[in-house]
PDBQT receptor file of N, H, CA, C and O in Angstrom, charges set to zero:
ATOM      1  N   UNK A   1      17.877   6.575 -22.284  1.00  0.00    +0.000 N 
ATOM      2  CA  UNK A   1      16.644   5.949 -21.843  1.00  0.00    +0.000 C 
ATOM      3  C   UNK A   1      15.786   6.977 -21.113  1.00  0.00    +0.000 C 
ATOM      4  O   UNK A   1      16.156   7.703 -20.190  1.00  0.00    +0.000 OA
ATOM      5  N   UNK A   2      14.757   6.929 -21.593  1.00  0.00    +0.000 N 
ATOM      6  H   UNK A   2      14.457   6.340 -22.343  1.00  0.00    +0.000 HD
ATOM      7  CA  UNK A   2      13.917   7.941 -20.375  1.00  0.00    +0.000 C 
ATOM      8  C   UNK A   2      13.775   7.604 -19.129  1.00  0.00    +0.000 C 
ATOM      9  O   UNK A   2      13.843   6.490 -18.609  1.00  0.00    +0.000 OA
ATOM     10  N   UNK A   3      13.595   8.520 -18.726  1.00  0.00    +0.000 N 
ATOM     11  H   UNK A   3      13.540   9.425 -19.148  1.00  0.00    +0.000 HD
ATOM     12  CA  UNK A   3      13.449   8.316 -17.458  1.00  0.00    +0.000 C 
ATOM     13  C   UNK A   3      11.885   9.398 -16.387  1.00  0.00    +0.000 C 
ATOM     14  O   UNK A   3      11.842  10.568 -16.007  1.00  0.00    +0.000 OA
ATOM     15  N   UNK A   4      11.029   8.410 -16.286  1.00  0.00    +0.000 N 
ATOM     16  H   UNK A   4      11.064   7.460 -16.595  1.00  0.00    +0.000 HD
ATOM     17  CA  UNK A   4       9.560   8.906 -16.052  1.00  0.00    +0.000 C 
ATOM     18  C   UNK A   4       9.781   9.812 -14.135  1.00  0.00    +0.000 C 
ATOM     19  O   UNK A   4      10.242   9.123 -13.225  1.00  0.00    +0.000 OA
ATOM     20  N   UNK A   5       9.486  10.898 -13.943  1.00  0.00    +0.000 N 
ATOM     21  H   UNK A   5       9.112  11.458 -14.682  1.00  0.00    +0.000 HD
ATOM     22  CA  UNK A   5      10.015  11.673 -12.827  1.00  0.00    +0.000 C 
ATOM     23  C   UNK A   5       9.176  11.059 -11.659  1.00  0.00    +0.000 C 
ATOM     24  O   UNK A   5       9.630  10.718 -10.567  1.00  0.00    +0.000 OA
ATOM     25  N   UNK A   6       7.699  10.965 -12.129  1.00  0.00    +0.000 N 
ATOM     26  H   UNK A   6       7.330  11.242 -13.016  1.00  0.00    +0.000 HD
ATOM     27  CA  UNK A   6       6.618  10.412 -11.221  1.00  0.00    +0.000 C 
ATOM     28  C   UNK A   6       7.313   8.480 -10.730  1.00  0.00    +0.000 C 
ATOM     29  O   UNK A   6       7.361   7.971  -9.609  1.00  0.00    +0.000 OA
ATOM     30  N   UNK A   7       7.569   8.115 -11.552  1.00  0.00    +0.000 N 
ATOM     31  H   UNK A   7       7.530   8.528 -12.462  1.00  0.00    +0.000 HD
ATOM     32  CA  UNK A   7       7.984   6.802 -11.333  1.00  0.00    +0.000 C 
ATOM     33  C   UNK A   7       9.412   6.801 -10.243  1.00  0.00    +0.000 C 
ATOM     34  O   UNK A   7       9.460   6.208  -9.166  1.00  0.00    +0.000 OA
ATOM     35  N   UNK A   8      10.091   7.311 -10.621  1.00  0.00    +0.000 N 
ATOM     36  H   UNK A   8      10.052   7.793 -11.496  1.00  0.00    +0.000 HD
ATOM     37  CA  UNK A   8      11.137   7.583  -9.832  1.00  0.00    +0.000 C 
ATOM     38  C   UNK A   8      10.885   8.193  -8.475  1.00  0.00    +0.000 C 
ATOM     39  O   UNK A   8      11.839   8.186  -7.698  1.00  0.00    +0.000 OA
ATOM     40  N   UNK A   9       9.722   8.728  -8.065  1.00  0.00    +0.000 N 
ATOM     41  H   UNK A   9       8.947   8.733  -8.696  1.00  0.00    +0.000 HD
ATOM     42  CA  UNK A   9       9.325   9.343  -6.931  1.00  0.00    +0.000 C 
ATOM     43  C   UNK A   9       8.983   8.306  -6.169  1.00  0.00    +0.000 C 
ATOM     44  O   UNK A   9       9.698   7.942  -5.236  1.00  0.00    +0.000 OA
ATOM     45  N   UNK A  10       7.716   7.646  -6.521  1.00  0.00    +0.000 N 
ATOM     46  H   UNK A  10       7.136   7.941  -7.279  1.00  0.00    +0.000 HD
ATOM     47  CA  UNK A  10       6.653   6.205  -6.127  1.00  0.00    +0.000 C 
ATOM     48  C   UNK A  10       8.347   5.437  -5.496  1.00  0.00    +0.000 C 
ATOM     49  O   UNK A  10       8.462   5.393  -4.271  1.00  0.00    +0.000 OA
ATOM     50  N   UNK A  11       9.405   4.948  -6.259  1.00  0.00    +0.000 N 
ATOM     51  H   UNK A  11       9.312   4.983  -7.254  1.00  0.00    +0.000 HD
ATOM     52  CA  UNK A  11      10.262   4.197  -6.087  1.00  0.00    +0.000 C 
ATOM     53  C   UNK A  11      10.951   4.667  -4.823  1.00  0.00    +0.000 C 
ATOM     54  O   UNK A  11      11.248   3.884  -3.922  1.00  0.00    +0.000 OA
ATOM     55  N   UNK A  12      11.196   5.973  -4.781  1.00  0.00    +0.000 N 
ATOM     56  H   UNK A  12      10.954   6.609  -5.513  1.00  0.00    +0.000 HD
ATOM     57  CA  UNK A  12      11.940   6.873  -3.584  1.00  0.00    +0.000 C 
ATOM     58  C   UNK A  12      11.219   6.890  -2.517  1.00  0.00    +0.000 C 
ATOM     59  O   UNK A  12      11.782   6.732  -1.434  1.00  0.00    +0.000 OA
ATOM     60  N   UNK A  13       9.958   7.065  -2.574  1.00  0.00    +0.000 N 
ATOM     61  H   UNK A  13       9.501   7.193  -3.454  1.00  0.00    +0.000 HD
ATOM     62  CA  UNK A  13       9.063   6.884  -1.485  1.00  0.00    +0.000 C 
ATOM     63  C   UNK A  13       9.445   5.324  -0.650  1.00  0.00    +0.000 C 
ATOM     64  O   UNK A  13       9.958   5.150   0.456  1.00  0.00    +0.000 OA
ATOM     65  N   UNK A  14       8.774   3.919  -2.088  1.00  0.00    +0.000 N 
ATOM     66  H   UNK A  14       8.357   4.061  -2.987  1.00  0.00    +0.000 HD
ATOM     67  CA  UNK A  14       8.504   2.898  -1.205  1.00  0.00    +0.000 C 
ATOM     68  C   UNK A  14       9.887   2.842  -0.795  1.00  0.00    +0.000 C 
ATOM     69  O   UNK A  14       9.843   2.382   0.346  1.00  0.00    +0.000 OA
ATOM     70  N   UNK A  15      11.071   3.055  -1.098  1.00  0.00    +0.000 N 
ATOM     71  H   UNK A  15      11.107   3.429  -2.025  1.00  0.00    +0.000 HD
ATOM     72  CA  UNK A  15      12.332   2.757  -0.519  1.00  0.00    +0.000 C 
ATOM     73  C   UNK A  15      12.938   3.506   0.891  1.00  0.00    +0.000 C 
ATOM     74  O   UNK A  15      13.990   3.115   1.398  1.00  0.00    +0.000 OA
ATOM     75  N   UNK A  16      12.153   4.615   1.452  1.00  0.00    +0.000 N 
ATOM     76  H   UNK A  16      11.299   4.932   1.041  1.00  0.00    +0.000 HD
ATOM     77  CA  UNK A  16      12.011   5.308   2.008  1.00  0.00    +0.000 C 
ATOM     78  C   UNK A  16      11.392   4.668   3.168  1.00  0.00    +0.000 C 
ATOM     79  O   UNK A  16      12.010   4.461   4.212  1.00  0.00    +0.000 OA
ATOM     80  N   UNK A  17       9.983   4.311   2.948  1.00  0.00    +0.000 N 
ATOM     81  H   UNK A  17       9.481   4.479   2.100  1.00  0.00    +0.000 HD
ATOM     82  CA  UNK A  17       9.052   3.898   3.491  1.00  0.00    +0.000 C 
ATOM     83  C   UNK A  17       9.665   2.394   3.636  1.00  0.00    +0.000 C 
ATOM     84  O   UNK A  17       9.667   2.328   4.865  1.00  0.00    +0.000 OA
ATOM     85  N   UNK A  18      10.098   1.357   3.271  1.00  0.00    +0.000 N 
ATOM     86  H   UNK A  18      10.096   1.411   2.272  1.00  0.00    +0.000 HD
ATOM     87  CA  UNK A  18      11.106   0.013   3.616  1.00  0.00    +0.000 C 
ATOM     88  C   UNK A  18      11.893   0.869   4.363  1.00  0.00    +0.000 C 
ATOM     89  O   UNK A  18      11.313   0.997   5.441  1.00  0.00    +0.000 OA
ATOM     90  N   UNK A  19      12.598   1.323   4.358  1.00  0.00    +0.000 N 
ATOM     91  H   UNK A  19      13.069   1.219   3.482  1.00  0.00    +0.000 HD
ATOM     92  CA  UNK A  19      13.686   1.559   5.339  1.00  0.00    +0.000 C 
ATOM     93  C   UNK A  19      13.861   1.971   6.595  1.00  0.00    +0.000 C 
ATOM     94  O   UNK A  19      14.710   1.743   7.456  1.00  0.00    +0.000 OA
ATOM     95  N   UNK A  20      12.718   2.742   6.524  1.00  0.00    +0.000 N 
ATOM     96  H   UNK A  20      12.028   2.927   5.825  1.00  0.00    +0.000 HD
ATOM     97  CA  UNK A  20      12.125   3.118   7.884  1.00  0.00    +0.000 C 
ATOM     98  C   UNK A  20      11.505   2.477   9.047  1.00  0.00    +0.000 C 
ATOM     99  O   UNK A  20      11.372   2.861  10.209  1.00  0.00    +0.000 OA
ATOM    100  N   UNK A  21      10.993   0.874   8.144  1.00  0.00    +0.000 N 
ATOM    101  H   UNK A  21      11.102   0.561   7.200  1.00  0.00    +0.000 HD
ATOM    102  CA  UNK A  21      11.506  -0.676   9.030  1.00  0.00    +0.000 C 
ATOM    103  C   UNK A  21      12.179  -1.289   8.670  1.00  0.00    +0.000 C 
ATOM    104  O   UNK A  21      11.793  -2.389   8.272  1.00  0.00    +0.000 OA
ATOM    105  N   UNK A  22      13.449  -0.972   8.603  1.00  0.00    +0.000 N 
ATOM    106  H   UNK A  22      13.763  -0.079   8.926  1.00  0.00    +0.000 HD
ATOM    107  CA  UNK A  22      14.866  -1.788   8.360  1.00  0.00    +0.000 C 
ATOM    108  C   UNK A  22      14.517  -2.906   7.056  1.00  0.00    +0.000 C 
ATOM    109  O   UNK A  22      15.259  -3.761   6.571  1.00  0.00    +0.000 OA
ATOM    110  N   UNK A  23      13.101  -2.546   6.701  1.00  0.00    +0.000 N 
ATOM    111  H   UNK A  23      12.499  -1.852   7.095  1.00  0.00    +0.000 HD
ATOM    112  CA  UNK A  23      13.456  -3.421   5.462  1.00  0.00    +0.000 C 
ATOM    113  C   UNK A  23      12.530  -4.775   6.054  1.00  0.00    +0.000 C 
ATOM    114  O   UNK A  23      12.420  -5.755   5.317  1.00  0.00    +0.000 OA
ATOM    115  N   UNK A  24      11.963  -4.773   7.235  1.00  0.00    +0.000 N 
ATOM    116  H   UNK A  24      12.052  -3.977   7.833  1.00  0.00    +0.000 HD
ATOM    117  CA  UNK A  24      11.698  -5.857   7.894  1.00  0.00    +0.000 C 
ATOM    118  C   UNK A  24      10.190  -5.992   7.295  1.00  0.00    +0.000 C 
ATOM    119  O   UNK A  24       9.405  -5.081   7.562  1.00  0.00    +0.000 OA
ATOM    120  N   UNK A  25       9.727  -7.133   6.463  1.00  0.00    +0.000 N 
ATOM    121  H   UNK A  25      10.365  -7.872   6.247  1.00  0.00    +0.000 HD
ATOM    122  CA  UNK A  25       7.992  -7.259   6.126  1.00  0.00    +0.000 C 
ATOM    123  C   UNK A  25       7.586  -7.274   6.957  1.00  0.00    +0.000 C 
ATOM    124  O   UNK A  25       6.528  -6.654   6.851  1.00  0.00    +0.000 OA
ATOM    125  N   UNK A  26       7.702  -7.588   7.814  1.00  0.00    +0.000 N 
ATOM    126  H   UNK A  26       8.561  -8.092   7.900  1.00  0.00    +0.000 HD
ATOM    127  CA  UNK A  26       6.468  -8.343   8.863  1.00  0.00    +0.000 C 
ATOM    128  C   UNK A  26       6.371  -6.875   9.741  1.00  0.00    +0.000 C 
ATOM    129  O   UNK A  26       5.452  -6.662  10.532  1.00  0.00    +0.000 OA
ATOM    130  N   UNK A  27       7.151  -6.183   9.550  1.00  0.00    +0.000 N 
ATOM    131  H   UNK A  27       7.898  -6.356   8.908  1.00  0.00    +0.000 HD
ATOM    132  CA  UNK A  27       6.469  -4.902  10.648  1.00  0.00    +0.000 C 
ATOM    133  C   UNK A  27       6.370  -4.095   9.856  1.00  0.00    +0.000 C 
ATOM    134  O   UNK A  27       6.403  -2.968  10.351  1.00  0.00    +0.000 OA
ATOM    135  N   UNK A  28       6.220  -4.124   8.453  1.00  0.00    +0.000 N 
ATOM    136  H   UNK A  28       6.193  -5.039   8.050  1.00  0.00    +0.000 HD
ATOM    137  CA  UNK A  28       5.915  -3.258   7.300  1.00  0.00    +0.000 C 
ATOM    138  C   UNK A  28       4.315  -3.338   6.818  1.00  0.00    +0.000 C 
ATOM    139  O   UNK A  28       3.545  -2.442   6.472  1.00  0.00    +0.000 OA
ATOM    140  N   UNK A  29       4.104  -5.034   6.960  1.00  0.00    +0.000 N 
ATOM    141  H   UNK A  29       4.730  -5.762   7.241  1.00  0.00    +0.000 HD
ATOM    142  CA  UNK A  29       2.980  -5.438   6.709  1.00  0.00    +0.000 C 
ATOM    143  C   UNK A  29       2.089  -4.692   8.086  1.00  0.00    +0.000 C 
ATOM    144  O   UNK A  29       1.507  -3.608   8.062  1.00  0.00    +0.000 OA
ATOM    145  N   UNK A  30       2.166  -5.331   8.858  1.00  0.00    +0.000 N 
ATOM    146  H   UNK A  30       2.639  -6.212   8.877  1.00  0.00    +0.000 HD
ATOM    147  CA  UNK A  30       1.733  -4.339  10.550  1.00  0.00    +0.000 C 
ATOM    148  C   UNK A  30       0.986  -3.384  10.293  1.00  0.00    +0.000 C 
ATOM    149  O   UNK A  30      -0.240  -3.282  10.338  1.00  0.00    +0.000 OA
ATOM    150  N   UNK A  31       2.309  -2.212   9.835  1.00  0.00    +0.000 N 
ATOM    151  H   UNK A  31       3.305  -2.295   9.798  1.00  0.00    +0.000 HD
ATOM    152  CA  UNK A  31       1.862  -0.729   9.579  1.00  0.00    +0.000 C 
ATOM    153  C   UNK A  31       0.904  -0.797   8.689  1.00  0.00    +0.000 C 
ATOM    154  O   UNK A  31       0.137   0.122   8.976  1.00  0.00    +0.000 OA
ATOM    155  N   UNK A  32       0.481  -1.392   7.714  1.00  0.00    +0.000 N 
ATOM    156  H   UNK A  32       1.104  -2.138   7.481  1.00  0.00    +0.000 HD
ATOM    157  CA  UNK A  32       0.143  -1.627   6.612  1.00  0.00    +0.000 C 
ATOM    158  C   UNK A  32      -1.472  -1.689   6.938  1.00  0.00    +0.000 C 
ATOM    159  O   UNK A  32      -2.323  -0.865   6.601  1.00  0.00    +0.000 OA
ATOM    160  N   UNK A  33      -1.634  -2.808   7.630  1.00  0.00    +0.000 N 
ATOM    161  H   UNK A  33      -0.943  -3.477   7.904  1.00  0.00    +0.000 HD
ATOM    162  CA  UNK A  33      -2.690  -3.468   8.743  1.00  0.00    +0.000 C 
ATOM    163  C   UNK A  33      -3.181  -2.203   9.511  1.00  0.00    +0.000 C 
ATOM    164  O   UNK A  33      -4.333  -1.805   9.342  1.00  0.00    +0.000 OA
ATOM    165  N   UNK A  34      -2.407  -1.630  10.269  1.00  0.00    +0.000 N 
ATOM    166  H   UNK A  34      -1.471  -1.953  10.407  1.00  0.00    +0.000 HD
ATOM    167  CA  UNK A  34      -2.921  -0.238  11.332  1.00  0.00    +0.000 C 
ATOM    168  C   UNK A  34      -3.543   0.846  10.666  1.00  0.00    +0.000 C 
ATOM    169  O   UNK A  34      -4.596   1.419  10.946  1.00  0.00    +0.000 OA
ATOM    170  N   UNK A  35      -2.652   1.069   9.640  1.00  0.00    +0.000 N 
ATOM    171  H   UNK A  35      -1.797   0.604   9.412  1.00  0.00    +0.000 HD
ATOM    172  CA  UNK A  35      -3.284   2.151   8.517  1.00  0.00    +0.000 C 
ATOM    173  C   UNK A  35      -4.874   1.796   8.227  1.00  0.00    +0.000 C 
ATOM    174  O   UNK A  35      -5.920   2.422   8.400  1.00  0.00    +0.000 OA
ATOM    175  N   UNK A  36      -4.664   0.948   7.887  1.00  0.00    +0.000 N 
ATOM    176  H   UNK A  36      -3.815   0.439   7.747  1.00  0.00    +0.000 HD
ATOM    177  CA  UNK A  36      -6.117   0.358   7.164  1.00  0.00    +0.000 C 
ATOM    178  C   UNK A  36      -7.226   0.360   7.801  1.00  0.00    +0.000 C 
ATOM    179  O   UNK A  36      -8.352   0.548   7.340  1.00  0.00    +0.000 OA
ATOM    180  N   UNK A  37      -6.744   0.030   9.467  1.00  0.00    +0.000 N 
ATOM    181  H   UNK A  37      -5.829  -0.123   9.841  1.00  0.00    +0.000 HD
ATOM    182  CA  UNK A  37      -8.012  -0.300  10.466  1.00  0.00    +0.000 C 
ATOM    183  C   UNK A  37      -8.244   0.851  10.951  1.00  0.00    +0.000 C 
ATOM    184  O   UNK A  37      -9.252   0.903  11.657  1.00  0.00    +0.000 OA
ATOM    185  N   UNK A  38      -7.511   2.052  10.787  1.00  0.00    +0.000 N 
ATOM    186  H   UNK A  38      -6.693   2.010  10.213  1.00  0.00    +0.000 HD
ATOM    187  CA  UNK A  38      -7.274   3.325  11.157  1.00  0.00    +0.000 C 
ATOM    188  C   UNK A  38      -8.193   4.537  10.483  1.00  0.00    +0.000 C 
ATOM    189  O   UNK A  38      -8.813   5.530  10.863  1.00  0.00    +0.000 OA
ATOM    190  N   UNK A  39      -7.900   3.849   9.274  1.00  0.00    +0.000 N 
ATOM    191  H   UNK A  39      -7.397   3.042   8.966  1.00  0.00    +0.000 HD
ATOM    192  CA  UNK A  39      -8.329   4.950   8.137  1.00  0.00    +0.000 C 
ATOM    193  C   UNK A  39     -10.259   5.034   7.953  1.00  0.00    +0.000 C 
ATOM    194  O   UNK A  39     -10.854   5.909   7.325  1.00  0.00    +0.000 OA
ATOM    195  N   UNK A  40     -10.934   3.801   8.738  1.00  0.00    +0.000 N 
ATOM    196  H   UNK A  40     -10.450   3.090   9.248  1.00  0.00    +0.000 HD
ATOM    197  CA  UNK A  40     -12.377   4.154   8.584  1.00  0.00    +0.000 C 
ATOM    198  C   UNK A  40     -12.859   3.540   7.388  1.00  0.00    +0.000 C 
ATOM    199  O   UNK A  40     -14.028   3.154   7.389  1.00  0.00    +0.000 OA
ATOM    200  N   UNK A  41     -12.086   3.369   6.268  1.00  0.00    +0.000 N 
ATOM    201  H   UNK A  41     -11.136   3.683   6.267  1.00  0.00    +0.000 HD
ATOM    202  CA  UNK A  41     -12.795   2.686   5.496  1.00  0.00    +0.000 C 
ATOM    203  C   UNK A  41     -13.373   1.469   5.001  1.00  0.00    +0.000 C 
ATOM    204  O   UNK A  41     -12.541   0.605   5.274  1.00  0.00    +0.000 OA
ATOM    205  N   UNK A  42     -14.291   0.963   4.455  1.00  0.00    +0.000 N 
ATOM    206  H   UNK A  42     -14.968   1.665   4.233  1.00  0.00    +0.000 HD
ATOM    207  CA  UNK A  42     -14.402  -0.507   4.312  1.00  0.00    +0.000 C 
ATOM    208  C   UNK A  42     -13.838  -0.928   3.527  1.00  0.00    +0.000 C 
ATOM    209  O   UNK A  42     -13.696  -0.480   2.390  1.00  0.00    +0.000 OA
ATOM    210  N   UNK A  43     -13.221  -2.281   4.178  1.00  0.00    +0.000 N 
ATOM    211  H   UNK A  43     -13.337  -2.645   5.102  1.00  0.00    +0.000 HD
ATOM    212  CA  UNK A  43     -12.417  -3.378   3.941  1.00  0.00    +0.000 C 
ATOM    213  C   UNK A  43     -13.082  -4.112   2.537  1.00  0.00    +0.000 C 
ATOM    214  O   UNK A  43     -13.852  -4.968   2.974  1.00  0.00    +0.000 OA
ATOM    215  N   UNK A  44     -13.105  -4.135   1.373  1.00  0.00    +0.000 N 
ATOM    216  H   UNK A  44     -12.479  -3.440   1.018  1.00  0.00    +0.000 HD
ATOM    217  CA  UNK A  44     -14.209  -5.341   0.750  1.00  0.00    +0.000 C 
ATOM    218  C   UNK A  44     -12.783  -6.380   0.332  1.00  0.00    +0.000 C 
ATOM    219  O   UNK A  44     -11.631  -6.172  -0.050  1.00  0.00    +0.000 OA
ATOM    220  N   UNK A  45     -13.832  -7.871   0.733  1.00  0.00    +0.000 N 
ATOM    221  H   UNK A  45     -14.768  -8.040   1.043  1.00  0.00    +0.000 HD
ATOM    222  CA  UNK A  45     -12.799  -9.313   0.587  1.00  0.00    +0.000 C 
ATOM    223  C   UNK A  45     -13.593  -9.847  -0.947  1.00  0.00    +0.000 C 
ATOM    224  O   UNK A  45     -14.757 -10.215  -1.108  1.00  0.00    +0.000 OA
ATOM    225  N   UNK A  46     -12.636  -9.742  -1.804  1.00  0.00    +0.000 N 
ATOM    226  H   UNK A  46     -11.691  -9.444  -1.673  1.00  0.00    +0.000 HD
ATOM    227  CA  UNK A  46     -12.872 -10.208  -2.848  1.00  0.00    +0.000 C 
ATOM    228  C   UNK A  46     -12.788 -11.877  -3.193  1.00  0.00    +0.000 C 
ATOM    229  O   UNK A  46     -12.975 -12.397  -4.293  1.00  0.00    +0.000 OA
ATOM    230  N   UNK A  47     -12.509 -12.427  -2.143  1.00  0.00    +0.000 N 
ATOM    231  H   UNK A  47     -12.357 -12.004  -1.249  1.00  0.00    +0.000 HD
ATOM    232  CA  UNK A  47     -12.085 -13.985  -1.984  1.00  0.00    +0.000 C 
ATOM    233  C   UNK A  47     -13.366 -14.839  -1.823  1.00  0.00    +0.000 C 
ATOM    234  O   UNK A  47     -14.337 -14.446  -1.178  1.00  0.00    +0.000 OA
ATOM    235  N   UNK A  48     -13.306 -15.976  -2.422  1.00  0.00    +0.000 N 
ATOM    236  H   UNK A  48     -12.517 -16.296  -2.946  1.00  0.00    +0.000 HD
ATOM    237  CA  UNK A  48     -14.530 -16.443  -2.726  1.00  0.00    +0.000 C 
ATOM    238  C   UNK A  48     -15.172 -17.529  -1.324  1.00  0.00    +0.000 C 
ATOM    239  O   UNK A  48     -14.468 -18.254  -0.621  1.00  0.00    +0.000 OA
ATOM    240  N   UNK A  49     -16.199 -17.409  -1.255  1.00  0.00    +0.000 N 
ATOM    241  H   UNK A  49     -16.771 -16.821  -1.826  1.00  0.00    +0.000 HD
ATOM    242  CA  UNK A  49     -16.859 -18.234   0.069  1.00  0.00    +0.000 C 
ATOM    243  C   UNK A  49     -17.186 -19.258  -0.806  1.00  0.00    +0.000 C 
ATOM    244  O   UNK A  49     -17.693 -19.382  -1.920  1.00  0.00    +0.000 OA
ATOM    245  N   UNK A  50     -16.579 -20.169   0.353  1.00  0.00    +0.000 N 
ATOM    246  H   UNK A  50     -16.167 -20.068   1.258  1.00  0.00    +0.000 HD
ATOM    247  CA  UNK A  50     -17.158 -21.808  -0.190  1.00  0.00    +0.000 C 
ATOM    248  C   UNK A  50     -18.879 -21.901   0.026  1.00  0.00    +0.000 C 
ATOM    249  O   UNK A  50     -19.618 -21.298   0.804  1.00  0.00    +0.000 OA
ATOM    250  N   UNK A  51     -19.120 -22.796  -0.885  1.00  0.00    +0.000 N 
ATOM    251  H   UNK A  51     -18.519 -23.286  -1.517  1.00  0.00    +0.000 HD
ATOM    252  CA  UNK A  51     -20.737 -22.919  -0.978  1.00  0.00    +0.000 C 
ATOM    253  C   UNK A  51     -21.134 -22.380  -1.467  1.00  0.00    +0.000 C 
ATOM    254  O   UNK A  51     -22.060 -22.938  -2.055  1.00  0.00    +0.000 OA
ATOM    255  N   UNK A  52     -20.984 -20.839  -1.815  1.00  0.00    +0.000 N 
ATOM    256  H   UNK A  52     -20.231 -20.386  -1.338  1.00  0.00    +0.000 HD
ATOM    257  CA  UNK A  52     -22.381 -20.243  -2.519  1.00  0.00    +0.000 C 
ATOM    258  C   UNK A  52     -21.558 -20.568  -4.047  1.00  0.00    +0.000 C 
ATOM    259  O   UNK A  52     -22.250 -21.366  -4.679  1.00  0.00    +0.000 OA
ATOM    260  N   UNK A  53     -20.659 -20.295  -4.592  1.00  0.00    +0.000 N 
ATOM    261  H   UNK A  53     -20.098 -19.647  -4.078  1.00  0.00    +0.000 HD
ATOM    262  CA  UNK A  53     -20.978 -20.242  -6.198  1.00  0.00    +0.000 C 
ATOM    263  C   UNK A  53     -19.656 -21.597  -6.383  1.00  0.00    +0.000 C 
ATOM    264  O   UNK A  53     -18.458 -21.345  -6.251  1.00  0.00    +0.000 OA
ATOM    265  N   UNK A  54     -20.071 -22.664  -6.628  1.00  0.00    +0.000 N 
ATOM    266  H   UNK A  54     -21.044 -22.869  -6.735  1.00  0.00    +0.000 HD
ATOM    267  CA  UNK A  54     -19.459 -23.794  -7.030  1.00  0.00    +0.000 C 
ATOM    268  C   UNK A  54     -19.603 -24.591  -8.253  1.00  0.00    +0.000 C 
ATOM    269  O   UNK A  54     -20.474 -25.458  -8.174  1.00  0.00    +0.000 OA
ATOM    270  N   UNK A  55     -18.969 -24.515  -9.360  1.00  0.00    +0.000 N 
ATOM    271  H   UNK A  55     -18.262 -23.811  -9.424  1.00  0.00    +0.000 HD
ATOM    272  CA  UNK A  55     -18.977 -24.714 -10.871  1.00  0.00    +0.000 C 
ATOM    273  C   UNK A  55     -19.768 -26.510 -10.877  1.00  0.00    +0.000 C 
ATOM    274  O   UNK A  55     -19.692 -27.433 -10.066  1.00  0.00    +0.000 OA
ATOM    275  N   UNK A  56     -20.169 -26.427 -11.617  1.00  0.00    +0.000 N 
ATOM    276  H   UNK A  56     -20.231 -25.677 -12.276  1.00  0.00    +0.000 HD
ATOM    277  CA  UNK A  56     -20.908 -27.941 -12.005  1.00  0.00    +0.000 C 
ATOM    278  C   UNK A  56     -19.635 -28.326 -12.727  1.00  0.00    +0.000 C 
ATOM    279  O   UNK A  56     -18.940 -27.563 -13.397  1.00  0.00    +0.000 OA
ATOM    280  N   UNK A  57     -19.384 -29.832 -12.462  1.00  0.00    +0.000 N 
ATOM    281  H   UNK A  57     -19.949 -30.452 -11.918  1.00  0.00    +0.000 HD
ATOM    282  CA  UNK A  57     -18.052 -30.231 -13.066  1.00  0.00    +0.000 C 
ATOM    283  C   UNK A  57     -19.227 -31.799 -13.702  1.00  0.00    +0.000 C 
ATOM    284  O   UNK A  57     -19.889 -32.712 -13.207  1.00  0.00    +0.000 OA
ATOM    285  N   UNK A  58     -18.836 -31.218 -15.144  1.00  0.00    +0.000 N 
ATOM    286  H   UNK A  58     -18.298 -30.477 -15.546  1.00  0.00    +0.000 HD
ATOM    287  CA  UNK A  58     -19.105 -32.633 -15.918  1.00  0.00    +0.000 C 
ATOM    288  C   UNK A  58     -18.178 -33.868 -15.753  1.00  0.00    +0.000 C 
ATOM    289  O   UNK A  58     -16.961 -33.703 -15.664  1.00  0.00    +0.000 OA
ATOM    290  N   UNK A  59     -18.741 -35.110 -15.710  1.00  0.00    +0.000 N 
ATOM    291  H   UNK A  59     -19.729 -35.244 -15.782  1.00  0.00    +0.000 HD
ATOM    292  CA  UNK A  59     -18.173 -36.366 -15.824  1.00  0.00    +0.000 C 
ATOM    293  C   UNK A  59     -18.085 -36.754 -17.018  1.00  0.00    +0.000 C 
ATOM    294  O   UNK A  59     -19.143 -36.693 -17.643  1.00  0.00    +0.000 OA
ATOM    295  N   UNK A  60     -16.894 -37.267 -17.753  1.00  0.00    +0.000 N 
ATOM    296  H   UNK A  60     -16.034 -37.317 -17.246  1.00  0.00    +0.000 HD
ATOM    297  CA  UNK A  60     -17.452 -38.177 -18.796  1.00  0.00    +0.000 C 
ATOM    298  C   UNK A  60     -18.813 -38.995 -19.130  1.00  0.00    +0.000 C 
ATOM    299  O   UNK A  60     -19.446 -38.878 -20.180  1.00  0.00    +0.000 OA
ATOM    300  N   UNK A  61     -19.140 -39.828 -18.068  1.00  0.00    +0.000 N 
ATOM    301  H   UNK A  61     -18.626 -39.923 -17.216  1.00  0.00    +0.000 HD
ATOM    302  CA  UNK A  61     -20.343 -40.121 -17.686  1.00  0.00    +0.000 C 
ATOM    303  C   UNK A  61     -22.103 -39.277 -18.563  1.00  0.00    +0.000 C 
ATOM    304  O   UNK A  61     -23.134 -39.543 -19.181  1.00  0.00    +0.000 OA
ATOM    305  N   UNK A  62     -21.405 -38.342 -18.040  1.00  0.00    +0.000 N 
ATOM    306  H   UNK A  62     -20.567 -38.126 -17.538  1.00  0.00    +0.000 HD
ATOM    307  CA  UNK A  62     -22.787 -37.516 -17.825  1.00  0.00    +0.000 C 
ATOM    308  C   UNK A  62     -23.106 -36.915 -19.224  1.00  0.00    +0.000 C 
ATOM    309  O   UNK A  62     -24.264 -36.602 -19.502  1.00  0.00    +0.000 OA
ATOM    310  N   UNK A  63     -21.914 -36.726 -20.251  1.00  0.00    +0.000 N 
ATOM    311  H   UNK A  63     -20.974 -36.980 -20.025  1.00  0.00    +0.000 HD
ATOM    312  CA  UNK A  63     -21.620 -36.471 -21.885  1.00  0.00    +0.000 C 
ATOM    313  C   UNK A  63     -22.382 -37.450 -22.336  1.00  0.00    +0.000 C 
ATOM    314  O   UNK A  63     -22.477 -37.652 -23.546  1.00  0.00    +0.000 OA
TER     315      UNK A  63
């Protein structure tokens, strides 16, 4: 089977990087969070705001 060298790295890393908080999400996520607010860059929220774009929903009715 092949075996891709770059892929195997990415894997060594994140396993690396888990372990270095015992594996624990919630203080993985954290770091995750600090980095981000750290790093200067903008955040963009791709999640949709209620109100502005809301689909017209046909009724039977209205057919």
């Amino acid at each position: 089977m092949y075996q891709d060298v770059i892929v195997e790295e990415i894997h060594r890393i994140r396993e690396e990087y888990s372990r270095s908080f015992d594996h624990n999400l919630k203080a993985l996520f954290a770091d995750l969070q600090k980095q981000q607010a750290e790093s200067g860059r903008k955040v963009v929220n791709l999640s949709r705001k209620h109100g502005l774009t809301t689909p017209t929903q046909q009724t039977d009715e209205s057919r």
